[in-house]
C-alpha positions as protocol buffer text, in pm:
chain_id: "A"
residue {
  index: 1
  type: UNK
  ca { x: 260 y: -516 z: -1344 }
}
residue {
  index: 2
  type: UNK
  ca { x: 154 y: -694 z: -1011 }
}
residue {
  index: 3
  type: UNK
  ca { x: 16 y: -974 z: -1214 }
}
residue {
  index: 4
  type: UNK
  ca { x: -257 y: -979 z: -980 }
}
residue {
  index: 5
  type: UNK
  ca { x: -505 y: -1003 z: -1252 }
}
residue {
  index: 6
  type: UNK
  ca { x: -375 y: -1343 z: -1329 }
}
residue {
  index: 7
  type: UNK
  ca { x: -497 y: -1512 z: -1035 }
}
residue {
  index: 8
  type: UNK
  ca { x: -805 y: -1701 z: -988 }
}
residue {
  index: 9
  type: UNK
  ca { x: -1170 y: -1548 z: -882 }
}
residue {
  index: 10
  type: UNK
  ca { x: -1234 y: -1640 z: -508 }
}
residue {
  index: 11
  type: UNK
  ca { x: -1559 y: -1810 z: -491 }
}
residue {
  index: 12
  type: UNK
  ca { x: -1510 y: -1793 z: -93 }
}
residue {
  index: 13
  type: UNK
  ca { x: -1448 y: -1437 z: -109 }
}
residue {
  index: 14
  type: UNK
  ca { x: -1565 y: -1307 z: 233 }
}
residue {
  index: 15
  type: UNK
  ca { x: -1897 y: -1117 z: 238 }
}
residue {
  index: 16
  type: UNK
  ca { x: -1970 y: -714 z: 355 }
}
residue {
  index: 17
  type: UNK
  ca { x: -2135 y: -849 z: 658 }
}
residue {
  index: 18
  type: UNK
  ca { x: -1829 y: -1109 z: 785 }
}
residue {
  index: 19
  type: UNK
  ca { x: -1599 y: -771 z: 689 }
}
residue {
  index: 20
  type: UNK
  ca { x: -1803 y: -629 z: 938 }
}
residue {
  index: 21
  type: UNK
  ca { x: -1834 y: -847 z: 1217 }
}
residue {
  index: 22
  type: UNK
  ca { x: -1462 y: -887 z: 1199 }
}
residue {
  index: 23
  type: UNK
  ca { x: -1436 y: -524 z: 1209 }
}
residue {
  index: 24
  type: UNK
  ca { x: -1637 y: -524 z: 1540 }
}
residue {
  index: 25
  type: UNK
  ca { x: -1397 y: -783 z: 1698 }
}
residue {
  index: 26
  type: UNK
  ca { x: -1051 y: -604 z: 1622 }
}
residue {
  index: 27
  type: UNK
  ca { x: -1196 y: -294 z: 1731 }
}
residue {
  index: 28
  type: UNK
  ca { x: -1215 y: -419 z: 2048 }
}
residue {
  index: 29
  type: UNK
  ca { x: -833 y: -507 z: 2042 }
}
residue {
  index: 30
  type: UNK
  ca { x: -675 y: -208 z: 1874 }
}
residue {
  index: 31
  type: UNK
  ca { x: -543 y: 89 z: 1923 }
}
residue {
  index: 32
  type: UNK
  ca { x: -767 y: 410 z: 1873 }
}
residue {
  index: 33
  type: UNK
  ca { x: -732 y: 538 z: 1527 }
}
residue {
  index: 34
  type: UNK
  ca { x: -596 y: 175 z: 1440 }
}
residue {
  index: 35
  type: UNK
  ca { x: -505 y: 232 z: 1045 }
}
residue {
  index: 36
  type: UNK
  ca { x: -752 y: 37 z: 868 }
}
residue {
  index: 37
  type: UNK
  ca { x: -661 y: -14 z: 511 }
}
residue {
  index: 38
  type: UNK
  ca { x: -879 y: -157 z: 265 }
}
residue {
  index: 39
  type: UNK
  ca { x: -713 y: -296 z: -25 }
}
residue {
  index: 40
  type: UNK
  ca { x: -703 y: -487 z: -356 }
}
residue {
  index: 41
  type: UNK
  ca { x: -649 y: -549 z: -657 }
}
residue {
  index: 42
  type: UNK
  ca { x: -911 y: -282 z: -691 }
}
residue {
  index: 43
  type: UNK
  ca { x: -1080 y: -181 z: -353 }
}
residue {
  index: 44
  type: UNK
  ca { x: -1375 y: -25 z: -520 }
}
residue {
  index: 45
  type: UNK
  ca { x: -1500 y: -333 z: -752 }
}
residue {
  index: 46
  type: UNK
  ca { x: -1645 y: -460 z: -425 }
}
residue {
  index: 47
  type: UNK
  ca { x: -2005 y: -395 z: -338 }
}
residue {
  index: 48
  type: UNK
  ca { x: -2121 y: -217 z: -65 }
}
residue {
  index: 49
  type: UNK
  ca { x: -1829 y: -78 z: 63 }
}
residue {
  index: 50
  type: UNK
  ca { x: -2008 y: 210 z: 196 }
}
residue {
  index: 51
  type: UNK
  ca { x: -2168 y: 27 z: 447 }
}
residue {
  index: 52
  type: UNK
  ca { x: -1779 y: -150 z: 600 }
}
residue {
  index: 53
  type: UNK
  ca { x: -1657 y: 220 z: 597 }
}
residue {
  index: 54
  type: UNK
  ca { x: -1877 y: 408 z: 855 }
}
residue {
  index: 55
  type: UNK
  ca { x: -1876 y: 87 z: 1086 }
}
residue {
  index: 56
  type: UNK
  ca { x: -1468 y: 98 z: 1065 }
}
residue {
  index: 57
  type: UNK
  ca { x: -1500 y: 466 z: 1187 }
}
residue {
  index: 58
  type: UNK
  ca { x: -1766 y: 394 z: 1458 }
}
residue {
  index: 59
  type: UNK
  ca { x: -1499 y: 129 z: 1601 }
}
residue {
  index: 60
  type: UNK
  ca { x: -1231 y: 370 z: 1675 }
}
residue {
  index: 61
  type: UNK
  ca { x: -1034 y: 321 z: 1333 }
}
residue {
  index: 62
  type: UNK
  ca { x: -916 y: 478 z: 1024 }
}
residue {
  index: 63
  type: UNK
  ca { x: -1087 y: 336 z: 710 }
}
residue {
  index: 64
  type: UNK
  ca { x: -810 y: 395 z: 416 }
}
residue {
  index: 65
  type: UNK
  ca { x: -945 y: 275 z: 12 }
}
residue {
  index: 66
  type: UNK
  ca { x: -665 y: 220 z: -196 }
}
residue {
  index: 67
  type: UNK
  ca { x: -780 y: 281 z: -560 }
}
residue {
  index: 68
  type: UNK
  ca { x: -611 y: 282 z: -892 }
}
residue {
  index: 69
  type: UNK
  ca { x: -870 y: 567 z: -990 }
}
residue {
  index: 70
  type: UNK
  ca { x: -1053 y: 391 z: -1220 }
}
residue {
  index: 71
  type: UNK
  ca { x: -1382 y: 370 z: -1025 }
}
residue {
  index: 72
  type: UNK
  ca { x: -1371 y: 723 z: -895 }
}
residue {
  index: 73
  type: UNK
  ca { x: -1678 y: 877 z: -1083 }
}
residue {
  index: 74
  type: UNK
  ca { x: -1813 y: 1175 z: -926 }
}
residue {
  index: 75
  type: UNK
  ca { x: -2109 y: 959 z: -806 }
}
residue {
  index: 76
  type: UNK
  ca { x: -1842 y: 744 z: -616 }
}
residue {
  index: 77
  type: UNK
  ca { x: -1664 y: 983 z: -465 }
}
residue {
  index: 78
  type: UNK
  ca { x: -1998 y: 1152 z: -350 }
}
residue {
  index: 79
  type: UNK
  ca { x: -2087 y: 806 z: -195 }
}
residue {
  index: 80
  type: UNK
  ca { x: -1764 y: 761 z: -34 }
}
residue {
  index: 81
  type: UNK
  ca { x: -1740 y: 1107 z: 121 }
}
residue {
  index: 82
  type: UNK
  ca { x: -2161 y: 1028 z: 280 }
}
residue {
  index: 83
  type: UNK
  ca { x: -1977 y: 725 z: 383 }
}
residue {
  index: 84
  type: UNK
  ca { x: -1729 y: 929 z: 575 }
}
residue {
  index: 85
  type: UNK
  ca { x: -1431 y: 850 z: 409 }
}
residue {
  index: 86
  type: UNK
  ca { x: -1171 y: 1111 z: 454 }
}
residue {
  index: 87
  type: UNK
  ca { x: -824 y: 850 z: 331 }
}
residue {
  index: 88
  type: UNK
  ca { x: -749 y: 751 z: 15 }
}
residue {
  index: 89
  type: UNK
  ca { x: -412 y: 616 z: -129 }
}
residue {
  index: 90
  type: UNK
  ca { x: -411 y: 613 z: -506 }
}
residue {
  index: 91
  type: UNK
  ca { x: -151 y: 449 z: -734 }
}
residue {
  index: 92
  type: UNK
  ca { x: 71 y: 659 z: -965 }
}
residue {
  index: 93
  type: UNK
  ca { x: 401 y: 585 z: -1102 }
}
residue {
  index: 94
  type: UNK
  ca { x: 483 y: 845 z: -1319 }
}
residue {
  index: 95
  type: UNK
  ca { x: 348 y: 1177 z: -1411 }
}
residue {
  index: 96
  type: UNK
  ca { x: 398 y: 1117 z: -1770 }
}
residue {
  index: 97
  type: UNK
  ca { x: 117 y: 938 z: -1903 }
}
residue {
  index: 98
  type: UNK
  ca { x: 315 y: 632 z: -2124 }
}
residue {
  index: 99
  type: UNK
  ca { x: 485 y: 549 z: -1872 }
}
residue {
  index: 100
  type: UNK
  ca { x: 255 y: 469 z: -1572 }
}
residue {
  index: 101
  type: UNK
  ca { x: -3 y: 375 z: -1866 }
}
residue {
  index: 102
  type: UNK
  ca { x: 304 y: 134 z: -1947 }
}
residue {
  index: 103
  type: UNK
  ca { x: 333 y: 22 z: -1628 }
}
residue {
  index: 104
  type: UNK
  ca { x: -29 y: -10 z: -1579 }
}
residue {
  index: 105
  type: UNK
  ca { x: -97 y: -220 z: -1897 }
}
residue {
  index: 106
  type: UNK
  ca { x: -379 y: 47 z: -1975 }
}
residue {
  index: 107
  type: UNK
  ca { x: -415 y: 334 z: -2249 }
}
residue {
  index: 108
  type: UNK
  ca { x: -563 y: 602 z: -2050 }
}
residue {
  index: 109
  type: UNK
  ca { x: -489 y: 451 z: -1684 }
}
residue {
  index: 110
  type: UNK
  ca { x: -354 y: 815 z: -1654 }
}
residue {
  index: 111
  type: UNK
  ca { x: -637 y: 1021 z: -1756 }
}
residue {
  index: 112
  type: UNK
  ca { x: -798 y: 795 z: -1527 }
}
residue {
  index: 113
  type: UNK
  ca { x: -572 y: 883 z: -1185 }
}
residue {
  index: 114
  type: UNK
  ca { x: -616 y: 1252 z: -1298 }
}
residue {
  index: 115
  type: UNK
  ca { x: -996 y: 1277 z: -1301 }
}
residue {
  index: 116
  type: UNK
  ca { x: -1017 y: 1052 z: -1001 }
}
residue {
  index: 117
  type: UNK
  ca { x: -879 y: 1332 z: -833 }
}
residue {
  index: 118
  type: UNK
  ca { x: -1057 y: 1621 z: -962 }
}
residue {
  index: 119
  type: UNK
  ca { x: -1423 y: 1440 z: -830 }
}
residue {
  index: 120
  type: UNK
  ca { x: -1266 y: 1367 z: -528 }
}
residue {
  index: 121
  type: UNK
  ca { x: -1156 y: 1734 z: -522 }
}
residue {
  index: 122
  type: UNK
  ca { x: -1518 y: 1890 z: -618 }
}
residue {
  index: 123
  type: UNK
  ca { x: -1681 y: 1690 z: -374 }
}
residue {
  index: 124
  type: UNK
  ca { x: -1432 y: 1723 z: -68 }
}
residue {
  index: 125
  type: UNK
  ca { x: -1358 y: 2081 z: -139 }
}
residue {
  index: 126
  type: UNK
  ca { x: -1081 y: 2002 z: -22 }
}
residue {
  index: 127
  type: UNK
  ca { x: -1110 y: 1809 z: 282 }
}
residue {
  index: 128
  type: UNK
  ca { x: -976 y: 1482 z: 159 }
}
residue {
  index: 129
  type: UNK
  ca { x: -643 y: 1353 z: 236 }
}
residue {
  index: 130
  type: UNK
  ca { x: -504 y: 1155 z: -43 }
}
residue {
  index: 131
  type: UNK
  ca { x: -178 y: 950 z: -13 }
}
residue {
  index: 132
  type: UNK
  ca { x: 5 y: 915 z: -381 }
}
residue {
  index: 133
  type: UNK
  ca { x: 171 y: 527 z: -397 }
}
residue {
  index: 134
  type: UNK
  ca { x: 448 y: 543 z: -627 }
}
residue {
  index: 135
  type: UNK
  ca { x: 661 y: 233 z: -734 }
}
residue {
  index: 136
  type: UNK
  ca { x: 1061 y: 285 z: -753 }
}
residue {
  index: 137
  type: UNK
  ca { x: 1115 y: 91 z: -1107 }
}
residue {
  index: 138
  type: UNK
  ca { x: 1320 y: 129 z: -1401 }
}
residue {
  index: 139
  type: UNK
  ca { x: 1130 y: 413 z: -1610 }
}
residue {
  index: 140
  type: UNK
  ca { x: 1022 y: 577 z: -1332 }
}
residue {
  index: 141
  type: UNK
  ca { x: 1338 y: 639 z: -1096 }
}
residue {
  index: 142
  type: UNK
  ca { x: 1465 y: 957 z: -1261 }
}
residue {
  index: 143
  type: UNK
  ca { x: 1141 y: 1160 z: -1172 }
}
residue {
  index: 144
  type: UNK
  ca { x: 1068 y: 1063 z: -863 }
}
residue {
  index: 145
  type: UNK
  ca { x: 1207 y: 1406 z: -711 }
}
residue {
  index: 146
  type: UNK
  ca { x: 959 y: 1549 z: -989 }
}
residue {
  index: 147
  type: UNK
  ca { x: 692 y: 1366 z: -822 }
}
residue {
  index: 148
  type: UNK
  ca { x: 774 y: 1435 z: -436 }
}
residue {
  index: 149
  type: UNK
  ca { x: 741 y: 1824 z: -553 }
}
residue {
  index: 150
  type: UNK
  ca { x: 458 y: 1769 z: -726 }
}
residue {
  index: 151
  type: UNK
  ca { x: 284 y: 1632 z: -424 }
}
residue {
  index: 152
  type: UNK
  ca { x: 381 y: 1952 z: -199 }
}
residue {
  index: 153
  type: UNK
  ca { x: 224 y: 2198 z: -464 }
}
residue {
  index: 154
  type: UNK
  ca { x: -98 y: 1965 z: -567 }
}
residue {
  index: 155
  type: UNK
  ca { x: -365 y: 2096 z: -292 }
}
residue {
  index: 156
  type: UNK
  ca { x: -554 y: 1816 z: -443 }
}
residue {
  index: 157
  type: UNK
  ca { x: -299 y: 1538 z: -250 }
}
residue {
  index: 158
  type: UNK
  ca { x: -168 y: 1531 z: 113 }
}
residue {
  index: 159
  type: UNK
  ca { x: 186 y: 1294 z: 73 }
}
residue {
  index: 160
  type: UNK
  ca { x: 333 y: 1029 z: -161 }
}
residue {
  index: 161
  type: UNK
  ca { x: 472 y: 707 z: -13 }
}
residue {
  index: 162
  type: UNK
  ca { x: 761 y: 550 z: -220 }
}
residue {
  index: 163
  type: UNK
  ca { x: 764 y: 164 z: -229 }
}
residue {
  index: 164
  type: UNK
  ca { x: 1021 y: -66 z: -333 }
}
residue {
  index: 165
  type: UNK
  ca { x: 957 y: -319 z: -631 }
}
residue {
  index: 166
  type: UNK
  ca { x: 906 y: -635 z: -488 }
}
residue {
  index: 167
  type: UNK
  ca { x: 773 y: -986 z: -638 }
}
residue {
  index: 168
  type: UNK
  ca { x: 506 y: -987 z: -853 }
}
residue {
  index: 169
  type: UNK
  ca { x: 231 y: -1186 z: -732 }
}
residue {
  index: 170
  type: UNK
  ca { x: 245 y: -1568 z: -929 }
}
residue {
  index: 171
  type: UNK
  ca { x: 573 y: -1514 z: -966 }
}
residue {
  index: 172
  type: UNK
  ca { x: 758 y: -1776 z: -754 }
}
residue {
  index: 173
  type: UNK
  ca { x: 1162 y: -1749 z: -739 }
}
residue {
  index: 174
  type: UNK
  ca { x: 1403 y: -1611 z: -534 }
}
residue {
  index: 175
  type: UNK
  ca { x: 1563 y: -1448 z: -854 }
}
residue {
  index: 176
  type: UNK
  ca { x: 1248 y: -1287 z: -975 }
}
residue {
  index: 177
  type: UNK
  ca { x: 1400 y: -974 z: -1076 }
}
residue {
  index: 178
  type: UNK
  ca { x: 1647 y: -1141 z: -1299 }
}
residue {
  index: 179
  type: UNK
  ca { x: 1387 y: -1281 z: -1553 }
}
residue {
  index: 180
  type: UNK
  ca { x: 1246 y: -1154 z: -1853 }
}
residue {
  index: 181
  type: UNK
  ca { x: 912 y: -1107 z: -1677 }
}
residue {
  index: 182
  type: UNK
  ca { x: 1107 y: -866 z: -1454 }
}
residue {
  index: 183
  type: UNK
  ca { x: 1299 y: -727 z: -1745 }
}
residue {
  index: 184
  type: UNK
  ca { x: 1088 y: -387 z: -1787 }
}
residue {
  index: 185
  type: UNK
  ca { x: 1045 y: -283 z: -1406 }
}
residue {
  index: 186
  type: UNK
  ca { x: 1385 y: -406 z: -1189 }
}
residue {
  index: 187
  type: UNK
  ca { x: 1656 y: -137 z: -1297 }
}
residue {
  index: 188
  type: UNK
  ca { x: 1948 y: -242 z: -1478 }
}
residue {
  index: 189
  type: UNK
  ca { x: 2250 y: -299 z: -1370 }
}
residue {
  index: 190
  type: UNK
  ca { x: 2398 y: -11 z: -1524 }
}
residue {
  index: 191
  type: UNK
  ca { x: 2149 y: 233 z: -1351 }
}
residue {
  index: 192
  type: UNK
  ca { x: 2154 y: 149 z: -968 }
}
residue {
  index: 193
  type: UNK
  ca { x: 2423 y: 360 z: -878 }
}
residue {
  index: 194
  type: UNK
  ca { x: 2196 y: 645 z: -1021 }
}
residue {
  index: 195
  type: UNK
  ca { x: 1920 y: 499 z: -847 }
}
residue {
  index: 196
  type: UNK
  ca { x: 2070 y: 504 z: -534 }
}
residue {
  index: 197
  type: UNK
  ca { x: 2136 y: 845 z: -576 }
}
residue {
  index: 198
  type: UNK
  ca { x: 1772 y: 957 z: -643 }
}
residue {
  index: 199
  type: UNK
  ca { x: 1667 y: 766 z: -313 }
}
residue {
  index: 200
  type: UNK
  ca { x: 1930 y: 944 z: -109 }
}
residue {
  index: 201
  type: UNK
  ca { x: 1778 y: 1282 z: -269 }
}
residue {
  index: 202
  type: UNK
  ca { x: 1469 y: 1183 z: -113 }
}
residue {
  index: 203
  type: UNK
  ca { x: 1606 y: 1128 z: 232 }
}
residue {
  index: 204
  type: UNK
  ca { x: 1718 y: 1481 z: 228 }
}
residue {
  index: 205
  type: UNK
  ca { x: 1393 y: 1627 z: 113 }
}
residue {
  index: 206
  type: UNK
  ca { x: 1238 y: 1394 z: 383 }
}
residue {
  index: 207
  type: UNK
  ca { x: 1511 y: 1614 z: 639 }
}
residue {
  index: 208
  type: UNK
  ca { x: 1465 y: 1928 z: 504 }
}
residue {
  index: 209
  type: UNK
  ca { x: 1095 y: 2067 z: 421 }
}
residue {
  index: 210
  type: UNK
  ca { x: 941 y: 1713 z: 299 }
}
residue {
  index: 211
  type: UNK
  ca { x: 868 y: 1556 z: 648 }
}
residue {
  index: 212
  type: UNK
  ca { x: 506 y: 1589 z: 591 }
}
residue {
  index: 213
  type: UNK
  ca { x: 515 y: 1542 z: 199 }
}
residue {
  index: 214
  type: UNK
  ca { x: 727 y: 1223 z: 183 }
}
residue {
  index: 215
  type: UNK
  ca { x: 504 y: 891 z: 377 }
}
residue {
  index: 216
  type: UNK
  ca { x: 818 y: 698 z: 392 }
}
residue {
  index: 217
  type: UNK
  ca { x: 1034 y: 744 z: 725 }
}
residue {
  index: 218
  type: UNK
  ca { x: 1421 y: 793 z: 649 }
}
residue {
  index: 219
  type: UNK
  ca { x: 1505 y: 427 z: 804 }
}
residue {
  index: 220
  type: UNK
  ca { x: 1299 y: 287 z: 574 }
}
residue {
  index: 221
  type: UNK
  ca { x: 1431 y: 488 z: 267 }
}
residue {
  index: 222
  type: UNK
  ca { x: 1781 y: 392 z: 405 }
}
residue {
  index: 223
  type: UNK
  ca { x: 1656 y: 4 z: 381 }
}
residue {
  index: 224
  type: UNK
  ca { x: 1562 y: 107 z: 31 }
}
residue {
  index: 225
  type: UNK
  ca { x: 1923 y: 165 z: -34 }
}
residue {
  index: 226
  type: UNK
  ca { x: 2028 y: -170 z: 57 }
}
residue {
  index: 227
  type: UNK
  ca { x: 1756 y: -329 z: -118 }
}
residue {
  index: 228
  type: UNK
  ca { x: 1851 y: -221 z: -464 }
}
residue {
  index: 229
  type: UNK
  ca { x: 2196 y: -216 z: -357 }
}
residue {
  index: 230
  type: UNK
  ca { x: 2216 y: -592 z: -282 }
}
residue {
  index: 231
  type: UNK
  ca { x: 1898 y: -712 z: -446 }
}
residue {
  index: 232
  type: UNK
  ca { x: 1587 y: -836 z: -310 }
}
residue {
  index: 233
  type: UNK
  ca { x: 1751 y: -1181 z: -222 }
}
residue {
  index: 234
  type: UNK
  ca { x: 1977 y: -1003 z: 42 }
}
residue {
  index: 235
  type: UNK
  ca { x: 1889 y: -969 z: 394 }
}
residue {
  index: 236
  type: UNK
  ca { x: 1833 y: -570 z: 486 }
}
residue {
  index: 237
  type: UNK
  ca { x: 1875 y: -425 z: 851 }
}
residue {
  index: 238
  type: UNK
  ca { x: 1533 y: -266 z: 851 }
}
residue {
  index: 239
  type: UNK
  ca { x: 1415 y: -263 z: 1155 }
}
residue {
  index: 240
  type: UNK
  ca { x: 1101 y: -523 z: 1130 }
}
residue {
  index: 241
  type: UNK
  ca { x: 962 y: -465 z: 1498 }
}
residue {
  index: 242
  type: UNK
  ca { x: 691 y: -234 z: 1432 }
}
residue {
  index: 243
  type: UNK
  ca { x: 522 y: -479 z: 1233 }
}
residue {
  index: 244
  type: UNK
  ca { x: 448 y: -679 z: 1502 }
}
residue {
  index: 245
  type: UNK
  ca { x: 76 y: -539 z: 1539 }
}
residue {
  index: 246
  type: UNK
  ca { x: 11 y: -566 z: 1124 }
}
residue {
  index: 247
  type: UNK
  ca { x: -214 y: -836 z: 1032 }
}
residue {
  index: 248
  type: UNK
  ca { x: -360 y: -878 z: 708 }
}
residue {
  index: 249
  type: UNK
  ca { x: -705 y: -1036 z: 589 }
}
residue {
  index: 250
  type: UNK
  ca { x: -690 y: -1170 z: 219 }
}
residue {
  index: 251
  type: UNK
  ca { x: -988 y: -1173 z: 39 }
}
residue {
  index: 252
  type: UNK
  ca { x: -1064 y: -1542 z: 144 }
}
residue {
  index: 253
  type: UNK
  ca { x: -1044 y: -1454 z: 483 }
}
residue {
  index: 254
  type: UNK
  ca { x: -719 y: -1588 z: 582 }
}
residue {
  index: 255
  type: UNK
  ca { x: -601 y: -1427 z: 882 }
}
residue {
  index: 256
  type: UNK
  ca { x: -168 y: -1391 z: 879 }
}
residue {
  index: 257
  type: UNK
  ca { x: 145 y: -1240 z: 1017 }
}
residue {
  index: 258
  type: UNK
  ca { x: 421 y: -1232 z: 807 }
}
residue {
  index: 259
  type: UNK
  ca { x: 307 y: -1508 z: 618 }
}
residue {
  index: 260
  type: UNK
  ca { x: 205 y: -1695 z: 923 }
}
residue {
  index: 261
  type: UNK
  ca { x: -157 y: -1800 z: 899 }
}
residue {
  index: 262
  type: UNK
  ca { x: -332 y: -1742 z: 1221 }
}
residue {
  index: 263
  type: UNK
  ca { x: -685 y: -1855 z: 1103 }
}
residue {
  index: 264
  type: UNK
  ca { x: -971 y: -1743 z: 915 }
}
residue {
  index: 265
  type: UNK
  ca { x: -1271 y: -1498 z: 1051 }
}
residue {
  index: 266
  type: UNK
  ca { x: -1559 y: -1717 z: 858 }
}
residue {
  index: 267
  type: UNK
  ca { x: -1427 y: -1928 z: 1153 }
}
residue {
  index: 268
  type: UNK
  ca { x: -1225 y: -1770 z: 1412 }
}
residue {
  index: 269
  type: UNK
  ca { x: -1206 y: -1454 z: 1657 }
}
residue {
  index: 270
  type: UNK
  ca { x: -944 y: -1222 z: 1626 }
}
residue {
  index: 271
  type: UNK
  ca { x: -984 y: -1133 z: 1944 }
}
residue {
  index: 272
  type: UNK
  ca { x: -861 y: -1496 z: 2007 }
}
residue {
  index: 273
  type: UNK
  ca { x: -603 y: -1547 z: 1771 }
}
residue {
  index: 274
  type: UNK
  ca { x: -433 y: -1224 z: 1884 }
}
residue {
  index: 275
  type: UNK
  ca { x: -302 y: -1361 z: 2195 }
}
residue {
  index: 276
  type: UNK
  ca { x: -257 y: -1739 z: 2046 }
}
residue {
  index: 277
  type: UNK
  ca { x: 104 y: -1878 z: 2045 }
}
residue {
  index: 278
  type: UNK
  ca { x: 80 y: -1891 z: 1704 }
}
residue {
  index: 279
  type: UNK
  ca { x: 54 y: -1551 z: 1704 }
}
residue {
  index: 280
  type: UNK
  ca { x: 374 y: -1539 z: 1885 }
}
residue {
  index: 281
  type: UNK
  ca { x: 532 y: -1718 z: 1709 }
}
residue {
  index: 282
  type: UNK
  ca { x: 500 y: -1497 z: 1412 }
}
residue {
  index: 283
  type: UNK
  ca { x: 593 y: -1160 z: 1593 }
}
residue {
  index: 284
  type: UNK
  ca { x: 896 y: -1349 z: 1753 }
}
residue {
  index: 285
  type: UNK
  ca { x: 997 y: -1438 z: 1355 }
}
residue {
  index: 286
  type: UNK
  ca { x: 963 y: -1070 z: 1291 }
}
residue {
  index: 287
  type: UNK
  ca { x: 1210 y: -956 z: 1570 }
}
residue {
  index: 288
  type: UNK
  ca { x: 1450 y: -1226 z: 1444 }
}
residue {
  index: 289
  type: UNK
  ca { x: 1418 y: -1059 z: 1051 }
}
residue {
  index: 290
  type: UNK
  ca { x: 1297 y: -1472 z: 970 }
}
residue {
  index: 291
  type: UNK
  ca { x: 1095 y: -1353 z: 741 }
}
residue {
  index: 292
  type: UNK
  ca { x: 1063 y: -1429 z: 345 }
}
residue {
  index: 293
  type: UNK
  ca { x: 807 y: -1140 z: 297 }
}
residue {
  index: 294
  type: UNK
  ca { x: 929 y: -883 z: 117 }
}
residue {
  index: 295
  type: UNK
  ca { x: 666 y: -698 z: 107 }
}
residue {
  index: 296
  type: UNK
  ca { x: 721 y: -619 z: 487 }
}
residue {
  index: 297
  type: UNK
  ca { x: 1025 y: -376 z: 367 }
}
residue {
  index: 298
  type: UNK
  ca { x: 680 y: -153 z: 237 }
}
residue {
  index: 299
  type: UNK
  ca { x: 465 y: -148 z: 543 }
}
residue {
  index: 300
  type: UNK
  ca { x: 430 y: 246 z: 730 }
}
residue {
  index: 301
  type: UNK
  ca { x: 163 y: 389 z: 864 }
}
residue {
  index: 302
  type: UNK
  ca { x: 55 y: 699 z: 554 }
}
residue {
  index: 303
  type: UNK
  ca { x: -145 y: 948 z: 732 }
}
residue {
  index: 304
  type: UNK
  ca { x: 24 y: 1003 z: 1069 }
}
residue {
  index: 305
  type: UNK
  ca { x: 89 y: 1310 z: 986 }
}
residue {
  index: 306
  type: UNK
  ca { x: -240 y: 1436 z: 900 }
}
């Protein structure tokens, strides 16, 4: 679905021990309880994650692994909890088992989400906090209600965060959601208006008895509304500002803003960069909305509630 799995193996990729060193040098910079999130692809095909995790914690931040489930043997999740990881997001689009297996190009990627979180719950007990990521998309937008309850009855998971479909990695045009590619996920034409609908059912479940349940803050569901409105080649009046302290590390280790690459930390110190004008540049970019990241209409913070 992400096409992510098409790309290239990163010979560079960075190493545990430059994860960690880098993680000593933003700790020094951020916030306390600075939302650490540790992403793929799939987080848990890299090695010795158990030793980034405690030294994340140690420097005043919140390690989050997002997982598709796949990995999440009982042995891992026992590994992961000695590790002292308390914040998982896991990836579910559907609670029918075609359709996120469909969406996941996987028989059985849904068996797979559901044991994940039964080891996670017998070795927790239930002291994990897991965040469910569900993609708005075209066989999936009708039980996404379905899915918010779900999540408020499940003592196994804490919240869902909704996220808007946006381009497919290696997939390079404006009009990405208008080709065939695109054909099974974008909704049709026909079904936006019913779309729309569903998302403005979530904002009032998010106003009334959902705060905690539903990730997603109500401006940002709004901007969901003008997204699949207009299209993802229309401006939206989200407001970008609180981005302006998000940086993200790619697996090279790339250093960027909004697209803005700040440096690498084989090479460079964060601590550096931060205050760089470069670095201004990029936050002054995303208090102007000159942006061409789409992604940036996803970014929240999961677990502030928790």
């Amino acid at each position: 679905m992400c096409n992510m799995w098409l790309g290239k193996e990163t010979p560079e990729e960075i190493s545990i021990s430059q994860a960690i060193d880098f993680t000593s040098k933003l700790g020094e910079i951020a916030k306390k309880d600075f939302e650490f999130n540790i992403l793929g692809g799939e987080t848990l095909i890299k090695n010795n994650l158990e030793k980034l995790i405690p030294h994340v914690t140690s420097c005043g931040m919140r390690p989050i692994v997002s997982t598709n489930g796949f990995l999440v043997t009982k042995e891992k999740a026992k590994s992961l909890y000695e590790s002292g990881l308390i914040h998982y997001t896991m990836s579910l689009d559907s609670l029918r088992p075609e359709i996120h297996d469909f969406y996941r190009g996987v028989p059985g990627a849904f068996k797979k989400v559901r044991n994940a979180l039964q080891n996670i719950e017998k070795v927790y007990k239930g002291k994990q906090f897991v965040c469910i990521i569900a993609i708005i998309m075209k066989h999936n937008y009708r039980e996404l209600i379905e899915m918010a309850e779900w999540v408020k009855h499940d003592p196994r998971v804490c919240s869902i965060s909704f996220l808007a479909l946006t381009n497919p990695c290696w997939t390079f045009d404006k009009n990405w959601h208008k080709h065939k590619s695109s054909k099974e996920l974008w909704p049709d034409k026909k079904d936006i208006p019913e779309v729309l609908e569903t998302i403005k059912e979530l904002i009032r479940m998010k106003q009334n008895g959902y705060k905690h349940y539903i990730v997603d803050p109500v401006e940002q569901l709004e901007a969901f509304l003008e997204y699949y409105k207009n299209g993802p080649t229309h401006p939206i009046t989200y407001d970008y500002n609180k981005f302006k302290g998000y940086v993200m590390v790619k697996s090279n280790g790339d250093i960027s803003m909004s697209a803005e690459k700040l440096g690498n930390i084989k090479k460079d110190d964060i601590r550096k960069l931060w205050f760089l004008d470069k670095a201004d540049d990029a936050r002054k970019k995303i208090e102007k909305k000159d942006t061409k990241v789409e992604i940036i209409i996803n970014c929240k913070h999961g677990f502030e509630n928790y």
